[in-house]
C-alpha positions as YAML, in Angstrom:
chain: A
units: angstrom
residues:
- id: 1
  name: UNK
  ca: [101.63, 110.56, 102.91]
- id: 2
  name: UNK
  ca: [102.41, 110.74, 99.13]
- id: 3
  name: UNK
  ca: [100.99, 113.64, 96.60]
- id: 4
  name: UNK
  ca: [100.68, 113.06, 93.32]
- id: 5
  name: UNK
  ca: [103.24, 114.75, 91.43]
- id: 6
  name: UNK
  ca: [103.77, 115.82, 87.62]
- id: 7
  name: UNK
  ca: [107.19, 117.37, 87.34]
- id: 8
  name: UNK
  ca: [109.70, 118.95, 85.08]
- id: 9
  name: UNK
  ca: [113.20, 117.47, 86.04]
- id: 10
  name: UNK
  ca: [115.12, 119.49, 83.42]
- id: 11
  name: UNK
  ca: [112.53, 119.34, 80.86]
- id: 12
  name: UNK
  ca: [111.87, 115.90, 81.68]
- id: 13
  name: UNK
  ca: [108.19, 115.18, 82.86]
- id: 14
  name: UNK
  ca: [108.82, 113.34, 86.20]
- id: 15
  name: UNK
  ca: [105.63, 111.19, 88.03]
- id: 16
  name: UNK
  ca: [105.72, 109.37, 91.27]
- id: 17
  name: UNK
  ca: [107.20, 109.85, 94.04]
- id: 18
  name: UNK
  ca: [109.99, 108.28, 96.21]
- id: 19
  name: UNK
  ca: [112.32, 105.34, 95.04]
- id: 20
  name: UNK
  ca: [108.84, 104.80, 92.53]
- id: 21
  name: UNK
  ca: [109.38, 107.88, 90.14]
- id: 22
  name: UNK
  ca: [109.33, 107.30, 85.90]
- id: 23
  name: UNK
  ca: [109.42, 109.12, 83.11]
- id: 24
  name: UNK
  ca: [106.34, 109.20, 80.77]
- id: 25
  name: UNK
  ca: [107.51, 108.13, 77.40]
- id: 26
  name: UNK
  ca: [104.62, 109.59, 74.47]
- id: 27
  name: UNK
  ca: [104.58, 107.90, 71.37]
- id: 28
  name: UNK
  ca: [106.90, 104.83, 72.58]
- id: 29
  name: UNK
  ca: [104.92, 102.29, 70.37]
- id: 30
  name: UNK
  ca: [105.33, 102.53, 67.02]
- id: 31
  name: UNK
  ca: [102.03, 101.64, 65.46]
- id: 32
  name: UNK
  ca: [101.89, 100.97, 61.61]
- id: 33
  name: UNK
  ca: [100.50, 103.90, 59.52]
- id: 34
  name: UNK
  ca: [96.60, 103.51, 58.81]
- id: 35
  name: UNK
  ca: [96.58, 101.16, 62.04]
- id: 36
  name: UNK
  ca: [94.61, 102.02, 65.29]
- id: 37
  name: UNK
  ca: [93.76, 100.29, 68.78]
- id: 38
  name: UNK
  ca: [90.32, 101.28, 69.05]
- id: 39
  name: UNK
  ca: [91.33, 101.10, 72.83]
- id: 40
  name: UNK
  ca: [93.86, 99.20, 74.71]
- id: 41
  name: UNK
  ca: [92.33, 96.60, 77.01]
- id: 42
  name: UNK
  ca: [95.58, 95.23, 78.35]
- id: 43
  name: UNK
  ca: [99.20, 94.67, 78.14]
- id: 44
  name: UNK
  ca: [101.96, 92.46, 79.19]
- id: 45
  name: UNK
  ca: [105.58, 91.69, 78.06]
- id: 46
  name: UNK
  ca: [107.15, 88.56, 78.02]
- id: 47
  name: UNK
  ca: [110.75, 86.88, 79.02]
- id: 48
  name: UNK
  ca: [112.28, 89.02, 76.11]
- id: 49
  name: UNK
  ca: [110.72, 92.23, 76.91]
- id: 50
  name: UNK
  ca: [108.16, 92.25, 73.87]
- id: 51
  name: UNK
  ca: [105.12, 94.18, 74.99]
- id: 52
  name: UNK
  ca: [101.61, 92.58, 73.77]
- id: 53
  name: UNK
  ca: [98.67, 95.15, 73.49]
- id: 54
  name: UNK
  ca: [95.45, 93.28, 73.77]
- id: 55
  name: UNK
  ca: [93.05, 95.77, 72.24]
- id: 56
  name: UNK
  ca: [89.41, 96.05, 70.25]
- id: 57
  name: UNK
  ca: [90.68, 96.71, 66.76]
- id: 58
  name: UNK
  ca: [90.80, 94.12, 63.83]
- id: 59
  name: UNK
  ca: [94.13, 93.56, 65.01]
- id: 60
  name: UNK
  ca: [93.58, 92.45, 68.35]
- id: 61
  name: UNK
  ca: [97.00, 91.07, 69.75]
- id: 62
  name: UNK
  ca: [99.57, 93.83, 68.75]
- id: 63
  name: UNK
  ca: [103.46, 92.82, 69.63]
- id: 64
  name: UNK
  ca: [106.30, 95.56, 69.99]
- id: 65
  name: UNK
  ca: [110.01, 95.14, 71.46]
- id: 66
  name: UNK
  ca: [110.69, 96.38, 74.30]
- id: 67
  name: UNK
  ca: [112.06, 99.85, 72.04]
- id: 68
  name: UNK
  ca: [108.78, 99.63, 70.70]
- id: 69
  name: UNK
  ca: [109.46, 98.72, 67.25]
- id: 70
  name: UNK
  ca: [106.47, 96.84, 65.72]
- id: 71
  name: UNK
  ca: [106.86, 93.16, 65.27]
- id: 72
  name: UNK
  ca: [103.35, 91.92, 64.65]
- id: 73
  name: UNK
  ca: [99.96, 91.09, 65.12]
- id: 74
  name: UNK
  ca: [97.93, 87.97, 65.98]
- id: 75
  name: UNK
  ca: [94.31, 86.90, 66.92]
- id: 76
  name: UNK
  ca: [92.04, 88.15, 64.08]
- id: 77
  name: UNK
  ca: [88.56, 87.11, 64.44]
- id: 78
  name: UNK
  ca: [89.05, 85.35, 67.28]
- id: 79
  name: UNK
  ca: [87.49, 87.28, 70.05]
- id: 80
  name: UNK
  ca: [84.17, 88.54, 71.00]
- id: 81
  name: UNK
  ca: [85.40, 91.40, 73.00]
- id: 82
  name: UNK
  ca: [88.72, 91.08, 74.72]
- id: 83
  name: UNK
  ca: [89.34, 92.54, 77.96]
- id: 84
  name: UNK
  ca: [92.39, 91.18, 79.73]
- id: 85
  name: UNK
  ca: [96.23, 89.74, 79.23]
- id: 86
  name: UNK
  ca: [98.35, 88.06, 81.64]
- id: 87
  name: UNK
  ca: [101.34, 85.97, 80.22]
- id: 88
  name: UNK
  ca: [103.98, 83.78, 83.17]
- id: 89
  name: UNK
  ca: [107.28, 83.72, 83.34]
- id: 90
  name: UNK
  ca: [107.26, 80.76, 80.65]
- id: 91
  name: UNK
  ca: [105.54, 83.06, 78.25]
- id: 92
  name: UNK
  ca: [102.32, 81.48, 78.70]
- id: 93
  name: UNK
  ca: [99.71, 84.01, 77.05]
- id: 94
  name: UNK
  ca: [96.25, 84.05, 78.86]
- id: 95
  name: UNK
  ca: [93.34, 86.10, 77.33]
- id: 96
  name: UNK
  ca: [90.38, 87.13, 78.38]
- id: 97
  name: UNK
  ca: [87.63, 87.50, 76.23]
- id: 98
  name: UNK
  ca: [84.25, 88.46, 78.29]
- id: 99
  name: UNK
  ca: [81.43, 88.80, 75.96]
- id: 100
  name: UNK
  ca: [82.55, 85.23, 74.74]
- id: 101
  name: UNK
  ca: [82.77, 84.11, 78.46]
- id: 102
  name: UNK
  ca: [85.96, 82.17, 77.98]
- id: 103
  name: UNK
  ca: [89.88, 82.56, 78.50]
- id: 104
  name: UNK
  ca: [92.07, 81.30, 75.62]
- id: 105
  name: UNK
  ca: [95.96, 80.19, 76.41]
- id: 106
  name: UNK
  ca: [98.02, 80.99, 73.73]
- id: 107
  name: UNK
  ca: [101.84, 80.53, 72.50]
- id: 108
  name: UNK
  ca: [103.72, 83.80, 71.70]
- id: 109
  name: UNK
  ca: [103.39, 83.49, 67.99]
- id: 110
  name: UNK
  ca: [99.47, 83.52, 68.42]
- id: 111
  name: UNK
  ca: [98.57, 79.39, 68.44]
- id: 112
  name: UNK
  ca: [95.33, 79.04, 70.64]
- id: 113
  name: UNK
  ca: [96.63, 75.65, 73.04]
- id: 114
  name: UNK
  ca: [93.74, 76.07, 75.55]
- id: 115
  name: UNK
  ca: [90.16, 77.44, 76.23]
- id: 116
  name: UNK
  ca: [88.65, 77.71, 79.53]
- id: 117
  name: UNK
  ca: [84.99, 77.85, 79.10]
- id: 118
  name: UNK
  ca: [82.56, 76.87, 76.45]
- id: 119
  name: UNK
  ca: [82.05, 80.17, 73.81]
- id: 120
  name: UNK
  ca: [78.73, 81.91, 73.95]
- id: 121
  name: UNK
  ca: [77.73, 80.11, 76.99]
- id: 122
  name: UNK
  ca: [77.66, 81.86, 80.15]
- id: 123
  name: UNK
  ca: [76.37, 80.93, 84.23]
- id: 124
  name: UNK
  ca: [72.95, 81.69, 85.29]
- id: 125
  name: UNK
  ca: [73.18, 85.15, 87.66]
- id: 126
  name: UNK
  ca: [70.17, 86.68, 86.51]
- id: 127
  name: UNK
  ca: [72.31, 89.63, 85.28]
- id: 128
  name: UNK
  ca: [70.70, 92.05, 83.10]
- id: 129
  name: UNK
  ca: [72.62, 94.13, 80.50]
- id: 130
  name: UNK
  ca: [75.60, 94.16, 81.58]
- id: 131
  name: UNK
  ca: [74.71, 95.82, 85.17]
- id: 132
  name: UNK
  ca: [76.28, 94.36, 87.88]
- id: 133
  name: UNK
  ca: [73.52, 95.60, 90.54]
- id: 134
  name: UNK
  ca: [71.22, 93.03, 88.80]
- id: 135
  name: UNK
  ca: [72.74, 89.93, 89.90]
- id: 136
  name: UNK
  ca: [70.65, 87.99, 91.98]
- id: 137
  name: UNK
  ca: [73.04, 84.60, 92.76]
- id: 138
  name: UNK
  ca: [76.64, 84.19, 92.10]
- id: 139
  name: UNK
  ca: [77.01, 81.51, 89.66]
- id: 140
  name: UNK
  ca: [79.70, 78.97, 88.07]
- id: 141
  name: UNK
  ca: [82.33, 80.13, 85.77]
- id: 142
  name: UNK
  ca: [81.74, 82.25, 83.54]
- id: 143
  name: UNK
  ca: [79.20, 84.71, 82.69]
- id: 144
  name: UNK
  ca: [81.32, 88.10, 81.53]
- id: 145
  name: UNK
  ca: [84.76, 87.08, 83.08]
- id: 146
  name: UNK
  ca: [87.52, 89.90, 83.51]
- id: 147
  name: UNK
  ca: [90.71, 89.05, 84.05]
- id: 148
  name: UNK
  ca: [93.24, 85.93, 85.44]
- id: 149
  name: UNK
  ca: [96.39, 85.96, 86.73]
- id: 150
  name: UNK
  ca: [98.67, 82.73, 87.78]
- id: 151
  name: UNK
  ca: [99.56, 82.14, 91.49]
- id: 152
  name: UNK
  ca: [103.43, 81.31, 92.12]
- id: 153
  name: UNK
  ca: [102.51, 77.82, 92.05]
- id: 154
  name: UNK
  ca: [101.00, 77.58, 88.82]
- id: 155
  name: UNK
  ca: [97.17, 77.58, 89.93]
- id: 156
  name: UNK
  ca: [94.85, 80.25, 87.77]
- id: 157
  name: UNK
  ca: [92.91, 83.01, 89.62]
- id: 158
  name: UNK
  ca: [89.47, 84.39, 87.15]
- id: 159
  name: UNK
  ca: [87.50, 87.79, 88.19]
- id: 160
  name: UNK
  ca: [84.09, 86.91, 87.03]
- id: 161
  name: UNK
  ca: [83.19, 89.87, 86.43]
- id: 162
  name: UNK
  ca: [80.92, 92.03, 84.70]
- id: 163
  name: UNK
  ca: [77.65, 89.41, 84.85]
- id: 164
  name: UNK
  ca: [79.03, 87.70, 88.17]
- id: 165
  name: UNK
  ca: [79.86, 87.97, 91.79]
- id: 166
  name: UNK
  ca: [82.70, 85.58, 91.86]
- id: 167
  name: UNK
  ca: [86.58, 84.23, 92.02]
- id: 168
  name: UNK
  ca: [87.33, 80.88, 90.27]
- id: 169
  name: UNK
  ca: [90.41, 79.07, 91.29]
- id: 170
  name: UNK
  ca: [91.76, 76.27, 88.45]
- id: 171
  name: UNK
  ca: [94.50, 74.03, 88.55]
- id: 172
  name: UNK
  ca: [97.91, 74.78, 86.48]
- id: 173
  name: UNK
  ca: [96.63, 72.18, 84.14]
- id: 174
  name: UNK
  ca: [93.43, 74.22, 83.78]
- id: 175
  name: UNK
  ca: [90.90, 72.26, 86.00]
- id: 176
  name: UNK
  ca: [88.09, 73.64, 87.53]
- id: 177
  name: UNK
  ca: [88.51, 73.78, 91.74]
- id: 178
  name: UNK
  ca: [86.66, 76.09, 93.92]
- id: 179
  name: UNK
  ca: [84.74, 79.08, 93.46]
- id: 180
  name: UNK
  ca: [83.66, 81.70, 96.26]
- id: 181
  name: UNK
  ca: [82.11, 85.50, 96.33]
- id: 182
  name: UNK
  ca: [78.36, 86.71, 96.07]
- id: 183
  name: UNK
  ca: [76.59, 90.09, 95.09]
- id: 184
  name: UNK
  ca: [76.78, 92.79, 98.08]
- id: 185
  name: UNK
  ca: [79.65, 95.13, 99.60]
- id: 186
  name: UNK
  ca: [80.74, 92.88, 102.09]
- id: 187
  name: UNK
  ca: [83.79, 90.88, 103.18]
- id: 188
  name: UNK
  ca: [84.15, 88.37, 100.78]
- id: 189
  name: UNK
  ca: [81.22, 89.93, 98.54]
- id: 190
  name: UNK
  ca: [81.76, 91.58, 95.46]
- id: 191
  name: UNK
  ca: [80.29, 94.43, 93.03]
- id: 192
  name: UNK
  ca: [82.35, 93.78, 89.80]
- id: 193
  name: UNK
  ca: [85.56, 91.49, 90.55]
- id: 194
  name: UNK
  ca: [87.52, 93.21, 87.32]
- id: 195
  name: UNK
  ca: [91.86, 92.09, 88.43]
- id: 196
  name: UNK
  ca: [93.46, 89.72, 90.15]
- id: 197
  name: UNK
  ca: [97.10, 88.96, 91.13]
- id: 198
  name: UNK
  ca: [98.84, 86.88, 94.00]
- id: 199
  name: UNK
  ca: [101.49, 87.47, 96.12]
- id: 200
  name: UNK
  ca: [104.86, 85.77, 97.20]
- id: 201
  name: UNK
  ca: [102.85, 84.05, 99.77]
- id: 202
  name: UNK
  ca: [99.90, 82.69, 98.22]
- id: 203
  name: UNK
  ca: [97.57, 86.08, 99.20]
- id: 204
  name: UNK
  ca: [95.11, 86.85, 96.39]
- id: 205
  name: UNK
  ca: [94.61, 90.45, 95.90]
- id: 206
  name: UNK
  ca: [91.05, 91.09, 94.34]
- id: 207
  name: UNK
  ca: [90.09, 94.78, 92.52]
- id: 208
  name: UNK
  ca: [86.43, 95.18, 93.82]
- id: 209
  name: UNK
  ca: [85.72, 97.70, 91.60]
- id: 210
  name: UNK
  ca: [82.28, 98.96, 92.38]
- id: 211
  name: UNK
  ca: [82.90, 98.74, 95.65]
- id: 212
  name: UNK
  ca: [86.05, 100.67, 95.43]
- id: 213
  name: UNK
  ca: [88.68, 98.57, 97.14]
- id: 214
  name: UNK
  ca: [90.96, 95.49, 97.25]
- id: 215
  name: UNK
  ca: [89.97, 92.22, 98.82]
- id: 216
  name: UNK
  ca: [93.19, 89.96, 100.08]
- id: 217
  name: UNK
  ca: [91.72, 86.41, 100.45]
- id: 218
  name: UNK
  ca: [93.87, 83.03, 100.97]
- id: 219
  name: UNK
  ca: [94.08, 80.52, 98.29]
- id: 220
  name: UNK
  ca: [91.13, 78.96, 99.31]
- id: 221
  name: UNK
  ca: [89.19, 82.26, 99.50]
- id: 222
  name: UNK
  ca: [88.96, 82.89, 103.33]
- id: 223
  name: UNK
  ca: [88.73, 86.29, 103.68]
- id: 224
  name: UNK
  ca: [92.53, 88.09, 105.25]
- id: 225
  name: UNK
  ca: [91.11, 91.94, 104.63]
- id: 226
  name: UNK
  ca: [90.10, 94.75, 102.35]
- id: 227
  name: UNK
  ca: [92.35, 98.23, 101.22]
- id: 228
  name: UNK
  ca: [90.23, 100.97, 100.57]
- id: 229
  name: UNK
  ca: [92.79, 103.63, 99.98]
- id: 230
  name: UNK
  ca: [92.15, 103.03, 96.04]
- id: 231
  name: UNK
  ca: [89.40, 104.64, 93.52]
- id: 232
  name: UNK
  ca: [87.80, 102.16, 91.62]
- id: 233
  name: UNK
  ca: [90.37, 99.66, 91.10]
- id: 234
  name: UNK
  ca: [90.28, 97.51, 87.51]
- id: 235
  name: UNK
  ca: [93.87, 95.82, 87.89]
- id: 236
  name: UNK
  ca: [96.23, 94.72, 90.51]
- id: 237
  name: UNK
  ca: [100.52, 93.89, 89.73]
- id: 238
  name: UNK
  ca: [102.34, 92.30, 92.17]
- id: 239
  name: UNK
  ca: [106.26, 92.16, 91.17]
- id: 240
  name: UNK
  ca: [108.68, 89.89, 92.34]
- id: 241
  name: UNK
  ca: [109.59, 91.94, 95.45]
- id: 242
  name: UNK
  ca: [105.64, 91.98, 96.45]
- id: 243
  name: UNK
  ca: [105.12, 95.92, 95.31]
- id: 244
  name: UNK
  ca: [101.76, 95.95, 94.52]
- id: 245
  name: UNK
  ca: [100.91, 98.24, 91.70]
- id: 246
  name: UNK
  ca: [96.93, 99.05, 90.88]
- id: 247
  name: UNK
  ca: [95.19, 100.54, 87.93]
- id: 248
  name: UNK
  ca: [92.38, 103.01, 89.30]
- id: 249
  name: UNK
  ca: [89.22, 103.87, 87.15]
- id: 250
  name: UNK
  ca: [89.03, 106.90, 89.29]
- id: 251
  name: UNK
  ca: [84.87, 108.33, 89.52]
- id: 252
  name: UNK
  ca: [85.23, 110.11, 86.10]
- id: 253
  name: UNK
  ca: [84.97, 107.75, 83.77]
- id: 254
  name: UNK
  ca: [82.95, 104.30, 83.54]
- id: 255
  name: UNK
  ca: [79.73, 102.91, 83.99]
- id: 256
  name: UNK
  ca: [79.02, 103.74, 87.81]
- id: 257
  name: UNK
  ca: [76.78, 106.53, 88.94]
- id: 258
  name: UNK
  ca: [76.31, 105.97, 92.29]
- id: 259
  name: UNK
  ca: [79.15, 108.66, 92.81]
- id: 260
  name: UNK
  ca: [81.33, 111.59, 91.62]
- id: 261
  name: UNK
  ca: [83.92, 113.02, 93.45]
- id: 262
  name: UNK
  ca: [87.75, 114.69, 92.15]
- id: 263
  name: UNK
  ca: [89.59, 111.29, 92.07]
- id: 264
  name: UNK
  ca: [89.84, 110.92, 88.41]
- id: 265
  name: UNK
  ca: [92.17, 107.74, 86.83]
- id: 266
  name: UNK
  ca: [95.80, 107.37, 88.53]
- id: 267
  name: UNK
  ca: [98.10, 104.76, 89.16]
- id: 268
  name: UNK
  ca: [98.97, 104.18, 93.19]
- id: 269
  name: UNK
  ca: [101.75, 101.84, 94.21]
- id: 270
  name: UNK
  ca: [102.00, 100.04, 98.01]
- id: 271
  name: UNK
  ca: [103.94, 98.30, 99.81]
- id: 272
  name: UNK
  ca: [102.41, 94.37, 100.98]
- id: 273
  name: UNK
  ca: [101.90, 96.08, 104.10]
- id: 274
  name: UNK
  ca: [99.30, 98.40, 101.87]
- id: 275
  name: UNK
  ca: [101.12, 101.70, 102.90]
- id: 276
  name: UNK
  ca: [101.59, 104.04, 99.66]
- id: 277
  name: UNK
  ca: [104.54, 104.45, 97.98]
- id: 278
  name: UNK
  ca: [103.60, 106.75, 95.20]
- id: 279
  name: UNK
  ca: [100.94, 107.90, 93.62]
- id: 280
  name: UNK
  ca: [100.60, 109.11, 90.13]
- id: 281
  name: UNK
  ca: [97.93, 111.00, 87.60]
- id: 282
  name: UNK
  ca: [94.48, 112.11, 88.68]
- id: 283
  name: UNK
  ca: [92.35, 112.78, 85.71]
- id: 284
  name: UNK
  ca: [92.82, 116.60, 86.10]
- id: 285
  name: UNK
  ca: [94.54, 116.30, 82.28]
- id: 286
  name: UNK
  ca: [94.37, 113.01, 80.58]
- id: 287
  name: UNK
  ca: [96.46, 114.03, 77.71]
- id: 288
  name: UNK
  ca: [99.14, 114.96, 79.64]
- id: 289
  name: UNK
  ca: [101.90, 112.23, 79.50]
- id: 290
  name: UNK
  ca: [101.40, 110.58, 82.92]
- id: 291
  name: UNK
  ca: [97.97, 110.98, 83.54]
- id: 292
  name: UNK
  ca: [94.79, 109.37, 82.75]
- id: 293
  name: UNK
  ca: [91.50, 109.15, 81.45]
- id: 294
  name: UNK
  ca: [89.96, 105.72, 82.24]
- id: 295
  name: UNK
  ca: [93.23, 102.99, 83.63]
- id: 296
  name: UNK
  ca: [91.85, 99.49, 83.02]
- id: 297
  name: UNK
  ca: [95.16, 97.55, 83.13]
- id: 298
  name: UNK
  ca: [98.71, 97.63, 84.21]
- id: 299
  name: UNK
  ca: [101.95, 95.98, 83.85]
- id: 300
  name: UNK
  ca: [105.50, 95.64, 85.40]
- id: 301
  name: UNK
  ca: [108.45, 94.50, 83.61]
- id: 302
  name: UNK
  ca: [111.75, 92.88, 84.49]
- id: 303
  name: UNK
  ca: [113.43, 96.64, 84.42]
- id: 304
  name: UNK
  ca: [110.59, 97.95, 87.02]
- id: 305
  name: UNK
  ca: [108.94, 99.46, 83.31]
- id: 306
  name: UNK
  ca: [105.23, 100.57, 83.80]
- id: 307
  name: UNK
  ca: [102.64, 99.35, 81.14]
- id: 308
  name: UNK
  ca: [99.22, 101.29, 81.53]
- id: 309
  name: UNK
  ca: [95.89, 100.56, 79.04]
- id: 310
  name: UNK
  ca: [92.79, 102.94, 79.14]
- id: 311
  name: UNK
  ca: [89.63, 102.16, 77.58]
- id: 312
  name: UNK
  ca: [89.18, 105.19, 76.43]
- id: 313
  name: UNK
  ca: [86.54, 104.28, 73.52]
- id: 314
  name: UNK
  ca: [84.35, 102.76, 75.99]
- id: 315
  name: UNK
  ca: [84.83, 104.68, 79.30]
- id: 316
  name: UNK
  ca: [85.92, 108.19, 78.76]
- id: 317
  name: UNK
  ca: [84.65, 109.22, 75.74]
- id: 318
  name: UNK
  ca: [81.21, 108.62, 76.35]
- id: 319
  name: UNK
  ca: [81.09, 110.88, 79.83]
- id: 320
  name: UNK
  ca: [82.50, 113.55, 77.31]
- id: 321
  name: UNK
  ca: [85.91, 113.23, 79.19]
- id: 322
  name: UNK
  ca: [88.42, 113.33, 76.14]
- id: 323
  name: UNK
  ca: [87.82, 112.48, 72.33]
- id: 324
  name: UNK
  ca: [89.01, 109.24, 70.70]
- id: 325
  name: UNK
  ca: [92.77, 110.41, 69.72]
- id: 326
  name: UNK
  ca: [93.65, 110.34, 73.67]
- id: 327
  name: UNK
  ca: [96.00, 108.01, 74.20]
- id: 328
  name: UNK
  ca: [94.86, 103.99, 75.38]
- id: 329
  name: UNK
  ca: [98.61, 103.00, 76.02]
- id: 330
  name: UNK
  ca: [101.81, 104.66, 77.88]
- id: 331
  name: UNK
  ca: [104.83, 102.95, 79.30]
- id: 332
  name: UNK
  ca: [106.96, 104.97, 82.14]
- id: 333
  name: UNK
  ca: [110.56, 103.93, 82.10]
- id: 334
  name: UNK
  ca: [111.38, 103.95, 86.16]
- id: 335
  name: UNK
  ca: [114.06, 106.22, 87.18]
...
């Protein structure tokens, strides 16, 4: 069984546990002077190690190296609200923008090449106001999609997401296939679908966040089982060695009120098997380096780097959990 842990190894804060242990590294990015994030939705690096921080500020695509050194921004005016990042291997850029209910494919200098959707048009689900508990019918992509990731063989994976019940599957060439999901808590239902990744061998790994727990599905979404050992998951990262790292809300911060326990935001990390490897943050102090206010996304690098964004803005601040100067992005160099 892991603990979380926040340690001093010779002045060095130390999280994790196991061979998963980093060092929190404060102030990494090197944001321009006047310049803020509002908060950090997501972010991703590509094949050179630049880190892109998707985030709801006029300057919505933000780009450091991997030092983080600012090189630039992209994407003004071009979103509604974005919400998630994923970019492949090929430095394919896939964004999320949900109150527009589309995903835009983008080059790494910030040319749109693709949209998946039609802007301002979402599914019928009978949602109201955002609240998930309204949904009456799952629907056809999209109506408030969160996130997409790309299987191993090139096919796209949507969460869909705040005004539906559902997982859309599209081909690498971005055409619509199958859909599957419906309102409810169980298997192969869904109370927020908010991240997505895929696995080695094809396994989709779903963050069910209202429900509280990941749903593994095959590519054709039969249902394989659920992991409930989570709090709230928004975002799932499976590296190249099937470690699956996951971005917990925790009960602190967010729109639910159905529950509140001590589980605040924290990053676990499992094996494919689902047993935990480590286990860090908690909400107990979110502006300690290495823990958290409200995790919405997460990222792995080639070096075994984490990438963590918190919507702090939108989540935390409003349940009077930290003010607006808390930090919405930290990187942990792995030890």
């Amino acid at each position: 069984m892991c603990r979380m842990s926040n340690e001093q190894d010779g002045g060095t804060t130390v999280v994790g546990q196991g061979e998963f242990r980093y060092e929190p590294l404060p102030g990494w990015d090197q944001l321009p002077e006047g310049w803020n994030y509002g908060e950090v939705v997501g972010a991703a690096t590509d094949s050179s190690g630049n880190l892109y921080a998707f985030n709801r500020s006029e300057h919505p695509v933000i780009v450091y190296s991997s030092d983080g050194s600012f090189l630039g921004s992209w994407g003004e005016g071009q979103f509604q609200r974005p919400h998630g990042i994923w970019i492949t291997g090929d430095d394919v850029i896939w964004l999320t923008d949900d109150h527009g209910h589309v995903i835009h494919r983008y080059t790494t200098d910030g040319q749109r090449e693709q949209t998946l959707g039609t802007a301002g048009i979402c599914s019928d689900t009978g949602v109201v106001d955002m609240n998930y508990l309204t949904i009456t019918q799952p629907g056809g992509p999209f109506n408030l999609p969160t996130n997409l990731a790309v299987a191993p063989d090139g096919r796209l994976f949507i969460t869909d997401g705040y005004g539906n019940c559902r997982i859309h599957r599209f081909s690498p060439e971005g055409e619509y296939e199958i859909s599957w999901g419906s309102p409810g808590d169980g298997d192969g239902e869904f109370h927020l679908p908010h991240g997505i990744d895929v696995s080695s061998d094809g396994t989709v790994f779903a963050c069910d966040r209202e429900n509280s727990r990941l749903q593994l599905f095959d590519a054709d979404g039969g249902f394989i089982e659920s992991w409930t050992d989570v709090a709230r998951p928004c975002e799932v990262f499976i590296d190249s060695d099937d470690v699956v790292y996951v971005a917990e809300l925790g009960w602190h911060a967010g729109l639910s009120d159905q529950r509140f326990d001590q589980t605040g935001g924290r990053v676990s990390i499992f094996n494919r098997s689902g047993e935990l490897l480590s286990r860090f943050g908690g909400g107990a102090n979110p502006y300690q380096p290495g823990d958290f206010a409200a995790p919405h996304d997460i990222w792995v690098d080639g070096n075994g780097d984490i990438y963590t964004s918190e919507v702090i803005a939108s989540a935390a601040v409003p349940k009077g959990l930290v003010e607006a100067d808390c930090p919405t992005l930290q990187k942990f160099r792995r030890l």
